[in-house]
C-alpha positions in Angstrom: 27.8 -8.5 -9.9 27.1 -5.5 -7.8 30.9 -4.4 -8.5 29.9 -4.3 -12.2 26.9 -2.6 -12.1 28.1 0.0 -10.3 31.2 0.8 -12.3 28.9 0.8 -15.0 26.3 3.4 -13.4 28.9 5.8 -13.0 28.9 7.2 -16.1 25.2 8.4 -15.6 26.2 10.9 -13.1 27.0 13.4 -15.6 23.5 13.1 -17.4 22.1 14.0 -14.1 19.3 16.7 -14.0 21.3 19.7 -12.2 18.7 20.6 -9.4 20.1 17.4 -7.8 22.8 17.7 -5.6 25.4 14.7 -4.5 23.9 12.5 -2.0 27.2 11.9 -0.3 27.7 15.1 1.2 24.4 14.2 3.6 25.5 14.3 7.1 24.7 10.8 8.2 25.8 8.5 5.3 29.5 7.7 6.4 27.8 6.4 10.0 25.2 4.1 7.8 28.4 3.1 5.5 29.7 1.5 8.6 26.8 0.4 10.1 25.9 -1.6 6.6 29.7 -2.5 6.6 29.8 -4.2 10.8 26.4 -5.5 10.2 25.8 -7.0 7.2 29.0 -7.6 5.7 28.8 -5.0 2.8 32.0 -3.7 1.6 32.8 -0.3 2.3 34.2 0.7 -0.9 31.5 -0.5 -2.9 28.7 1.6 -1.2 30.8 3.9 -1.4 30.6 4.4 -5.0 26.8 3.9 -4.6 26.2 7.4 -2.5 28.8 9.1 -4.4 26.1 8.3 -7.7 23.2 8.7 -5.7 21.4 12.0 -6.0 19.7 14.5 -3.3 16.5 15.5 -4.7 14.9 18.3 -3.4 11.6 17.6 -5.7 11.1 14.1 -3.6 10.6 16.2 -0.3 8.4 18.7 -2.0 6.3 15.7 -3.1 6.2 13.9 0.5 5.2 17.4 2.3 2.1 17.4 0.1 0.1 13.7 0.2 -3.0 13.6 -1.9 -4.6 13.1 1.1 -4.3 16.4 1.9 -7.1 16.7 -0.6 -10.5 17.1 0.3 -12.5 13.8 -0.1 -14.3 13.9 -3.1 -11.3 15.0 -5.2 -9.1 12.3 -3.7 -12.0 9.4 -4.4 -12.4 10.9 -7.8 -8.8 10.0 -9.0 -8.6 6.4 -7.8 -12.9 5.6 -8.5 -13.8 6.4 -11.8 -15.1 4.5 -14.8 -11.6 4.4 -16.8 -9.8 2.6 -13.5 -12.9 0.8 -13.0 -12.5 -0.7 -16.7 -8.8 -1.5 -16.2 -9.6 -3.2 -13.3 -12.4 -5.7 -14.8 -9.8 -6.4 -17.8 -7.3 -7.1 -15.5 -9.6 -9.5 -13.3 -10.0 -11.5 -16.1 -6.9 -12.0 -17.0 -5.6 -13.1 -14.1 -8.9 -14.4 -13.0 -7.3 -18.1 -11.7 -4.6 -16.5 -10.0 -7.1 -14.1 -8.0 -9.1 -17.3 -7.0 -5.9 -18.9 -6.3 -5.1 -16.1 -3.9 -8.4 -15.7 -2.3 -8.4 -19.6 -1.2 -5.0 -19.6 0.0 -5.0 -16.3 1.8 -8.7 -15.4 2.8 -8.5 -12.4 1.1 -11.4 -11.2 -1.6 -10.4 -10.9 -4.9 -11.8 -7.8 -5.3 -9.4 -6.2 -2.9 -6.2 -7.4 -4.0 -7.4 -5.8 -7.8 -8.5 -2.5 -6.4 -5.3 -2.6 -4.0 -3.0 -2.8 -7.0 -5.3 -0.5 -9.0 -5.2 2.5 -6.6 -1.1 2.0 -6.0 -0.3 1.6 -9.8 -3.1 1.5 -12.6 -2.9 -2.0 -12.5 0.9 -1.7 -12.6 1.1 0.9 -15.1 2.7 3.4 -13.1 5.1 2.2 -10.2 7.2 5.4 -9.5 9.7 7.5 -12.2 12.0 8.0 -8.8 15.3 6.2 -8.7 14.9 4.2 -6.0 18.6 4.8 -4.4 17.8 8.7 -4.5 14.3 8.8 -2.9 15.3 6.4 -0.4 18.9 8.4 0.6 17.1 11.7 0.4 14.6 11.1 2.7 16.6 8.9 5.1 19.0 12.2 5.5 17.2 15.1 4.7 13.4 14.5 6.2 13.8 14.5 9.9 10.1 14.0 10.9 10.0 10.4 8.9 14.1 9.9 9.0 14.3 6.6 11.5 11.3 4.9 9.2 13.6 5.7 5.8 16.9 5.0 7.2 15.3 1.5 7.3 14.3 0.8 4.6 17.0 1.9 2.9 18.9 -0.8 4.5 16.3 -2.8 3.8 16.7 -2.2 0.1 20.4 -2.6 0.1 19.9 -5.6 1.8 16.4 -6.4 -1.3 18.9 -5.5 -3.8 21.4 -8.0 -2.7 18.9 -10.9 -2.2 17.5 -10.6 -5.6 20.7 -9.0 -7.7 18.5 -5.6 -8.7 20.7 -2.8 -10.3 21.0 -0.3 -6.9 20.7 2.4 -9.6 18.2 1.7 -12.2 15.6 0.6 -9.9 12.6 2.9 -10.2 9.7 3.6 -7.4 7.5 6.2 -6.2 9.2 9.1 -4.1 8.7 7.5 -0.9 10.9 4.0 -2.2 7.6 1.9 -2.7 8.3 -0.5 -5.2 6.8 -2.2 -7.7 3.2 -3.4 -9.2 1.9 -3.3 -5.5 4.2 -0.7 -4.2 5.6 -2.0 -1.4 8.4 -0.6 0.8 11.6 -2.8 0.6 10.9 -3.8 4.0 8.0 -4.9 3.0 9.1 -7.0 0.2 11.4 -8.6 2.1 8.4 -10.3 4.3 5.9 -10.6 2.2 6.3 -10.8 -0.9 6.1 -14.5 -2.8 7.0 -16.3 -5.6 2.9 -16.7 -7.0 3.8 -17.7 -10.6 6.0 -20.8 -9.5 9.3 -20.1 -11.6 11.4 -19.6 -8.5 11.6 -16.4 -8.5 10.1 -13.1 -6.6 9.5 -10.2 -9.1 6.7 -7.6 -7.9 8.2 -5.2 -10.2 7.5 -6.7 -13.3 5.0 -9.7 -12.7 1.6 -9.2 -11.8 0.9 -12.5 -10.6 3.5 -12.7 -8.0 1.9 -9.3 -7.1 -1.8 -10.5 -6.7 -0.4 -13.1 -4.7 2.2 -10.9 -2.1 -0.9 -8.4 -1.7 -2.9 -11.2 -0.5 -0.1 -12.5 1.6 0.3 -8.8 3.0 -2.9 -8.1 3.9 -3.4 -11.4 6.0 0.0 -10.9 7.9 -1.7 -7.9 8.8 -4.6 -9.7 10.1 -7.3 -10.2 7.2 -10.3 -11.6 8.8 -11.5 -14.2 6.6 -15.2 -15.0 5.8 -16.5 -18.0 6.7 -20.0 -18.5 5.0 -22.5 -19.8 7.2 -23.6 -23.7 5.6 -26.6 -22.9 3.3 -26.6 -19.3 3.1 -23.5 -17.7 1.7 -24.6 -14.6 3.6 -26.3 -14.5 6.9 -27.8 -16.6 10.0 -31.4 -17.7 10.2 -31.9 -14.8 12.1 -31.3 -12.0 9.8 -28.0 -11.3 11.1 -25.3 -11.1 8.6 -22.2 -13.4 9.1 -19.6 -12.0 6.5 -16.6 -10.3 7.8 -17.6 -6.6 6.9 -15.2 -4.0 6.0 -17.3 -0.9 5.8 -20.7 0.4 6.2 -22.7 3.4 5.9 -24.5 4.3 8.9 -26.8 6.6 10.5 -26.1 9.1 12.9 -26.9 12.5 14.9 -24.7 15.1 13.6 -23.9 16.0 16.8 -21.8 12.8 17.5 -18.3 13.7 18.6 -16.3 12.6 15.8 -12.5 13.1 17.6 -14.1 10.4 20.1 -14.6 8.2 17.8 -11.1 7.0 17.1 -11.4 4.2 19.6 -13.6 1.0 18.3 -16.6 0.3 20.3 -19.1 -2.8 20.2 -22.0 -1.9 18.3 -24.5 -1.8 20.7 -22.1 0.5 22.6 -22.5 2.9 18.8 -26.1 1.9 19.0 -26.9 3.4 22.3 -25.3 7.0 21.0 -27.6 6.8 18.3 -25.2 5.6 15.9 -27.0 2.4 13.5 -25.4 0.5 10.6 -27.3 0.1 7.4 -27.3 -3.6 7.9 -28.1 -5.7 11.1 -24.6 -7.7 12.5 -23.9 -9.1 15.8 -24.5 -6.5 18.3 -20.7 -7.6 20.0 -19.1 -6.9 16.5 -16.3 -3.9 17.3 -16.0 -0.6 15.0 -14.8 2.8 14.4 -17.0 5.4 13.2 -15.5 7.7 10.5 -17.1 10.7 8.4 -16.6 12.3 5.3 -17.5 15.4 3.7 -19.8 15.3 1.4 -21.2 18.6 0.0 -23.2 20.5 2.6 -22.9 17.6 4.9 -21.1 14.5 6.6 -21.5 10.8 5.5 -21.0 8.6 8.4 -19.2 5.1 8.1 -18.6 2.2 11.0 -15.2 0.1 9.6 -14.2 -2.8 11.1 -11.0 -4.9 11.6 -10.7 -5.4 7.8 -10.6 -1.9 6.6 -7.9 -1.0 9.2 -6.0 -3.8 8.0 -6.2 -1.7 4.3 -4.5 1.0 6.5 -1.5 -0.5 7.1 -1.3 -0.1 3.3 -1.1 3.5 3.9 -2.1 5.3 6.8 -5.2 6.9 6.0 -9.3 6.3 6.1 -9.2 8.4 2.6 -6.7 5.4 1.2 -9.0 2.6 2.9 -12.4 4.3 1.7 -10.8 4.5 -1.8 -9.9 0.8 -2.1 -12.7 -0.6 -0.5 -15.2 1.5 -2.4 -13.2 0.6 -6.0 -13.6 -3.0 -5.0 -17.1 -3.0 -4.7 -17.5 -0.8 -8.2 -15.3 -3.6 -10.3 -17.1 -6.6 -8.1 -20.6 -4.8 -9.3 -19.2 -4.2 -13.2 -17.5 -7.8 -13.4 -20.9 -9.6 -12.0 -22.5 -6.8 -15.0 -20.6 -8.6 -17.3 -18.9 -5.2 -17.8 
């Protein structure tokens, strides 16, 4: 199968934008050719053929030098919050409304998240990368030192993906990193976690939403999702006022003169209390947090996130990336209970 695909992919090289240069000339690629060859069993002559197709793109390192969370804060929120992704995110709640349930009861995870997870990465799965996959993935495993280790694996992960579930090594599209898919995930990463939600046998994130909904939730709890366990007769707190959900974020008050590079560390929050640091809602005092700021005009807006938002960060790396899905949750949780 892989035999035929590739002699069939050859004829693309010539269509080839000309900015791209032949991948196999990367210092590096005959050592992984063996590597792939004495480890897993590939045969040598057919990835071969694969890096003599694949491209060098010059374009994917520009784009991985400049994150969009290089941004400042409002800008970033701005593209992933708004009222259109908002509305794409209600529509697409209800219309996999009994999946999300589905995955919230066997996972822990709230349906909110997984939408506004897959909303931020892809629209809602409308836009999952115009990088072939085999380029992105070569370029940045041989030609970005500071991240090379990290994409050398996964690009054997993705040989090893693309194996496994028979893709095409060179049609496959992603982002210019190699995340895949509705939910973007790194080959790697759809190796462990991602599951067959829609019951047809079959693992496909990068065309069916439901088996999406239901890796994301599956992701995030192998991370360690903290699931909330409602307290019998209240759905929301103790007796005593104090709330028993497992938070993810909360806005809190604080003396500008905290030390904000201190305050990478979590502490308990009476430990935050006794800086003068207080969250806008009352939780057991023993309850560990980071705080974490934001500019916000003229001024700082202070947050305490707990285990579940740094859970979101294994997503991505990044308190702009966690903010944005957690905040985009609560919009389309607040617009669906609208009736939005």
């Amino acid at each position: 199968m892989m035999k035929l695909l590739l002699s069939c992919a050859i004829s693309l090289v010539c269509g080839l934008a000309v900015i791209s240069v032949n991948a196999a000339t990367l210092p590096g690629i005959p050592e992984f050719i063996d590597e792939m060859v004495s480890r897993h069993h590939f045969k040598r002559e057919e990835l071969q053929r694969v890096f003599a197709i694949a491209q060098h793109r010059p374009s994917i390192i520009e784009a991985i030098s400049r994150p969009a969370t290089s941004r400042p804060w409002l800008e970033y929120r701005a593209a992933f919050v708004n009222p259109q992704r908002i509305r794409l995110g209600v529509e697409f709640w209800k219309k996999y409304r009994l999946t999300l349930r589905r995955a919230e009861r066997q996972y822990g995870v709230p349906q909110e998240i997984i939408v506004a997870v897959i909303g931020v990465e892809t629209n809602y799965g409308e836009n999952a990368g115009t990088f072939r996959t085999i380029d992105a993935l070569t370029t940045l495993a041989f030609d970005y030192p500071r991240r090379a280790g990290f994409f050398r694996d996964e690009l054997e992960q993705y040989l090893l993906l693309a194996r496994e579930q028979q893709f095409d090594l060179l049609e496959v599209h992603s982002s210019y990193a190699g995340a895949l898919g509705i939910p973007q995930f790194m080959p790697g990463s759809y190796r462990k976690y991602a599951v067959d939600f829609n019951g047809n046998d079959k693992i496909d994130l990068l065309h069916e939403p439901r088996d999406a909904i239901g890796s994301v939730a599956n992701y995030l709890k192998g991370y360690g999702w903290i699931r909330s366990v409602p307290k019998a007769g209240n759905s929301l707190s103790h007796k005593d006022g104090v709330n028993s959900a497992q938070p993810i974020a909360m806005l809190a008050r604080a003396n500008e003169d905290v030390c904000i590079s201190e305050n990478a560390t979590p502490r308990t929050l009476a430990a935050w209390s006794a800086v003068g640091v207080v969250p806008s809602v009352n939780l057991a005092k023993d309850k560990p947090a980071r705080l974490i700021h934001f500019t916000v005009g003229e001024s700082k807006e202070f947050w305490l996130v707990f285990n579940n938002f740094d859970v979101i960060t294994r997503y991505n790396n990044s308190d702009y990336y966690a903010m944005s899905v957690f905040q985009l949750a609560e919009a389309l949780k607040a617009a669906r209970e609208a009736g939005q």
